[in-house]
N, C-alpha and C positions, 0 to 999 in steps of 0.2 A: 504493500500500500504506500509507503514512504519512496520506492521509486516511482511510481504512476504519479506521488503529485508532484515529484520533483519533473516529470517529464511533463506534465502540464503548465506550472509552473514555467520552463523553458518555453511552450508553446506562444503562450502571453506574453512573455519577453520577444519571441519573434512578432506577435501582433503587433506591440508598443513600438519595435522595430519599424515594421512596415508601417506604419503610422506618421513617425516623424522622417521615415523614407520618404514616403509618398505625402506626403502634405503640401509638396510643392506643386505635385499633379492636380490640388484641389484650390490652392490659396496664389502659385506663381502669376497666374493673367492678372486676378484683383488686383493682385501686392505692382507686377509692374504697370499696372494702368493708372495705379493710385487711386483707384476704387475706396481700398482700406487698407488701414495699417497693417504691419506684418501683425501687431499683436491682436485686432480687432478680425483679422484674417483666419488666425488660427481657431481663434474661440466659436467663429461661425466656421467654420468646415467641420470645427470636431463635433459640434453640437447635433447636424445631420450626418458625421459618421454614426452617432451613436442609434441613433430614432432611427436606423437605416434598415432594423430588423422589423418593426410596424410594418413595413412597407413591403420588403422584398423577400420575405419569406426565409427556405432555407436550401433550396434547391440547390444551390451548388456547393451547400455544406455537404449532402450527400451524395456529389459527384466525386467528391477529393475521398469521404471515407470511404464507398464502398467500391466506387466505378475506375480509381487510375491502378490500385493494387489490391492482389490477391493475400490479403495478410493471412489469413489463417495458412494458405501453403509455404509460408515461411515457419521454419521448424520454434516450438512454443517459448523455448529458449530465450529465442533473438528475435521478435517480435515488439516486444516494446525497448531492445536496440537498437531495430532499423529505423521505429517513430523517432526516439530521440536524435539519430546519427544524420537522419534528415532535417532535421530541425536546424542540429549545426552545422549543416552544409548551407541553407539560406540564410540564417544567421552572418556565417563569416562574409559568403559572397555580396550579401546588402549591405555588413559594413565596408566592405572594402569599395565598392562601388560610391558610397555615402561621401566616404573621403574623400575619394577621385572628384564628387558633386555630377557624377554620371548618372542620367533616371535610368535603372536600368530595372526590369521587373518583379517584384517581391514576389508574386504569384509564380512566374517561371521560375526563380530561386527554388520556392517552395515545392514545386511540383520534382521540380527538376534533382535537389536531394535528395526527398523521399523518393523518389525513382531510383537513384543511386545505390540509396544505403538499401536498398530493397533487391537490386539484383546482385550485390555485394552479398548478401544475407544468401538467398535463394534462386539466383539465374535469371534470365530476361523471362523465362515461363508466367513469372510471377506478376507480368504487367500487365493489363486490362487493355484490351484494343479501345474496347466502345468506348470509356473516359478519354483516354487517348486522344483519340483519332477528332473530337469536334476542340479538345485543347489545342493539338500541334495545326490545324486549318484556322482557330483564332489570333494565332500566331502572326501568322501572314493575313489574313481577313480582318483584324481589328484597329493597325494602323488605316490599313487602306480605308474602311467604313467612314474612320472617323476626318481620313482629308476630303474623303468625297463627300460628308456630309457638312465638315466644317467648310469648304469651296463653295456649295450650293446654299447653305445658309447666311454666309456671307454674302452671296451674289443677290442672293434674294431681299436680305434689310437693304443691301444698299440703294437697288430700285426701288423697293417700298418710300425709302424718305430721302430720295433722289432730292427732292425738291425744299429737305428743310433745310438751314443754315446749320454751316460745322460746329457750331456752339452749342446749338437747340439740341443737334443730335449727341452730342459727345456729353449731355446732362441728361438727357432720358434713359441714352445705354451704360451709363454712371450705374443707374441707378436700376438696370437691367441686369445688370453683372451680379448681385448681391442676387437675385433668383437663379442665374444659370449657375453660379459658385456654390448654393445651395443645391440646387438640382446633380450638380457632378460630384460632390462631397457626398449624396444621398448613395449613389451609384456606387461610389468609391466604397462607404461603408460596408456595404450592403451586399459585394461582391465580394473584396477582403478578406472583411472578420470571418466571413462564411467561411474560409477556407482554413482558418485554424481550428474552426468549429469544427470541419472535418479532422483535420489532423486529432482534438480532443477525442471525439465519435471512437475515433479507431483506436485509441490508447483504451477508452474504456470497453470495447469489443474485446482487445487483445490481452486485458488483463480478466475480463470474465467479469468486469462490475457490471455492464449493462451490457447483454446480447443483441439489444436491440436501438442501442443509441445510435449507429451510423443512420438508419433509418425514421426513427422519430427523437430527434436534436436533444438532448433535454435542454429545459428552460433557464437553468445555469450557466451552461456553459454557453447559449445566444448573449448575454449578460453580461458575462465578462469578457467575451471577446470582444463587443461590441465598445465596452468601457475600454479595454485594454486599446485598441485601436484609436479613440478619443483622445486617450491620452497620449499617445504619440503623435499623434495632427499637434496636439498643445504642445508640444516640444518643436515645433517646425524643423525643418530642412535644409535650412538654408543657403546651403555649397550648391543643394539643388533647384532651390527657386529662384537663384539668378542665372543658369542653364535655359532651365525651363521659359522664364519671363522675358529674358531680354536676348539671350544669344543666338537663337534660332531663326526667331525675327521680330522686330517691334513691332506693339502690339499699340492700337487701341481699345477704349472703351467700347467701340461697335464691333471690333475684332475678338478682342478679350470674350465678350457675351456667345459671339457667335461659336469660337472655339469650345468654349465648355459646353453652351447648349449641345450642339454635335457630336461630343464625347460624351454628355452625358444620356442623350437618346441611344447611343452604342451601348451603350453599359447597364443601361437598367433594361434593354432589351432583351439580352443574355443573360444578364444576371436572370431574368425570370424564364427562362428556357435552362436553367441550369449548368450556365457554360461557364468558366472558370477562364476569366478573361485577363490581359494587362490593363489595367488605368494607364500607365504608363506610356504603354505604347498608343491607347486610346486618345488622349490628350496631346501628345505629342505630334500623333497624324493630323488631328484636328487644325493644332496648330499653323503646321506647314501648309494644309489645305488653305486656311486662312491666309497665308501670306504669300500666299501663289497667286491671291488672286490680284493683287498690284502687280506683280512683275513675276517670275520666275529666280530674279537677282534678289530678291527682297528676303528671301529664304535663305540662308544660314549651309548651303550644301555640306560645308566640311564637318561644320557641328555635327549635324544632322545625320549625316555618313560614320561616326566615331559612336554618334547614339545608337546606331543601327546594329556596329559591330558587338555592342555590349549586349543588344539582345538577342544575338546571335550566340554568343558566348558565356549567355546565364544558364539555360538548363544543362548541357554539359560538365562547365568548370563546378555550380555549383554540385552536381550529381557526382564528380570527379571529391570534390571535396568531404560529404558525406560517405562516398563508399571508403575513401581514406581513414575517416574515421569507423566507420566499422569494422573496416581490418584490423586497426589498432587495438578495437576494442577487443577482440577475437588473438591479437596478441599474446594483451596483457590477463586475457581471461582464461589463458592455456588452451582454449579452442584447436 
């Protein structure tokens, strides 16, 4: 029992993790359009990471426990060492990422460990196509969604108030921004927290306390994920939200709005179809969609290109970093 809550415990340390990871995915447009302060930023993103389980259910809490790995065919041993070995596979790669101020995806991190420390444990047998398979397609579908819808929402306010003055407009989508940073913080919670809800799900399956948690979530562990998550947004990012707000491309207040609406219609989508998506890469496509539509030069390529390669290089290295760890463990445990 005192391993399972230490292994939980670590889960929540990766939520709080992903939290002031990713805070800049939810606070960066506001913070660089000067919407609101960074601190008046954090408080309103965490506020709808938390409320983000009201809304969006928990479907993709049980895609991550029951649909990416076959935990019971991993021998009963090493079951709640591959939960943990995964953990610190996403763990190390999000801090080191964090330091760089690289976004690069807590979600692939996370998938991408527990995949590791799982075929470390028990062989590639042990990996679930069906989670899989609609994961590694959002991969590549979740940036693009989010520049083609961040492009067409862009195009489309900007005809709508073709005709108001740059001041009139750049005060109403001031004050537009504070709903779409609501809206993408809701999505960001609400997909996230889910997925260490699954990571918990499965520690409790794999230690025989609840057989049935991957499948009906209990009401504690939505709770404190959802809290653990908040309180990392309240820690912000910051190495990463000036990546995110200014290096890519500058943004306005009509750009800012447009960008998060986009991402955040991406993400609460899937989040309710159960897909286990990036905010990061969702926001960031958005982004670019958005400043493509002044120029093609307007867009940041090199940044943009170096962002890419990190998300190319999250679920390997961190899956590379977890199985290292459970070899160690299998070292030191005479295995």
């Amino acid at each position: 029992m005192t391993f399972v809550v230490v292994i939980i415990l670590v889960a929540l340390i990766f939520d709080y993790i992903n939290g002031f990871h990713d805070a800049a995915n939810s606070i960066a447009t506001v913070v660089s359009t000067r919407v609101l302060s960074p601190g008046a930023a954090v408080v309103w993103a965490a506020f709808f990471n938390f409320i983000a389980f009201v809304v969006l259910g928990e479907a993709v809490a049980k895609t991550i426990g029951k649909d990416m790995v076959d935990i019971k065919a991993i021998p009963g041993d090493w079951q709640l060492w591959v939960l943990l070995c995964g953990l610190i596979g996403a763990i190390v790669w999000n801090l080191i990422t964090w330091y760089y101020g690289i976004p690069s995806s807590s979600s692939h991190a996370l998938v991408g460990g527990y995949a590791g420390a799982a075929i470390a444990a028990g062989g590639i047998g042990v990996i679930l196509p069906s989670g899989w398979t609609k994961t590694v397609v959002f991969i590549v579908l979740s940036p693009l969604i989010g520049a083609l819808l961040g492009f067409i929402i862009m195009v489309a306010v900007m005809w709508i108030f073709r005709r108001w003055s740059p001041n009139r407009v750049d005060r109403f989508f001031r004050k537009g921004q504070l709903v779409s940073a609501a809206l993408f913080s809701l999505g960001h919670g609400g997909n996230d927290a889910q997925k260490t809800m699954g990571i918990i799900a499965g520690v409790l399956v794999a230690s025989n306390i609840d057989a049935g948690a991957a499948n009906d979530i209990p009401l504690w562990v939505v709770l404190v994920c959802h809290a653990a998550i908040g309180l990392g947004t309240l820690s912000g990012g910051w190495r990463i939200v000036h990546t995110m707000g200014s290096r890519i491309t500058k943004l306005k207040p009509i750009g800012g709005f447009s960008a998060e609406t986009a991402a955040a219609v991406s993400i609460i989508g899937v989040t309710l179809g159960g897909i286990p998506v990036s905010t990061t890469h969702t926001i960031t496509g958005a982004i670019v969609g958005v400043g493509a539509t002044r120029r093609l030069s307007a867009v940041k390529w090199g940044v943009a290109g170096r962002i890419v390669w990190a998300w190319v290089l999250t679920i390997p290295l961190a899956a590379l970093i977890a199985a290292l760890s459970f070899y160690i463990y299998k070292l030191l445990s005479g295995f």
